[in-house]
C-alpha positions, 0 to 999 in steps of 0.5 A: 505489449498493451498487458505491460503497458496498462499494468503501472496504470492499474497499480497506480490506480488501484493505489490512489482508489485505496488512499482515496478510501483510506483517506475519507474513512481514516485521518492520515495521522492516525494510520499506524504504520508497524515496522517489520520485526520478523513477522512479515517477508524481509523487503517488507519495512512497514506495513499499514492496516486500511479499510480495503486490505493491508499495504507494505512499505518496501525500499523502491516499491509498496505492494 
């Protein structure tokens, strides 16, 4: 029971620490967000390169 409930706190943040990261290293206007044409899984919309790894844009989530 506390695995799923400290679990949309972990995700949140280790999202926030990343775009902290990104943010301080990295202008916002220039991240390129690359829309998926094949190359990734189809829920995959977009998927973006920051210093700390690379995040994909779904319909209801990012992963």
């Amino acid at each position: 029971m506390t695995q799923l409930f400290m679990r949309p706190f972990l995700v949140l943040g280790l999202f926030l620490s990343t775009a902290a990261v990104a943010r301080a290293t990295v202008p916002v206007s220039q991240v390129p967000f690359v829309p998926n044409h094949g190359q990734w899984a189809k829920p995959v919309k977009y998927a973006v390169d920051l210093p700390g790894g690379r995040l994909f844009l779904e319909n209801s989530c990012f992963t």
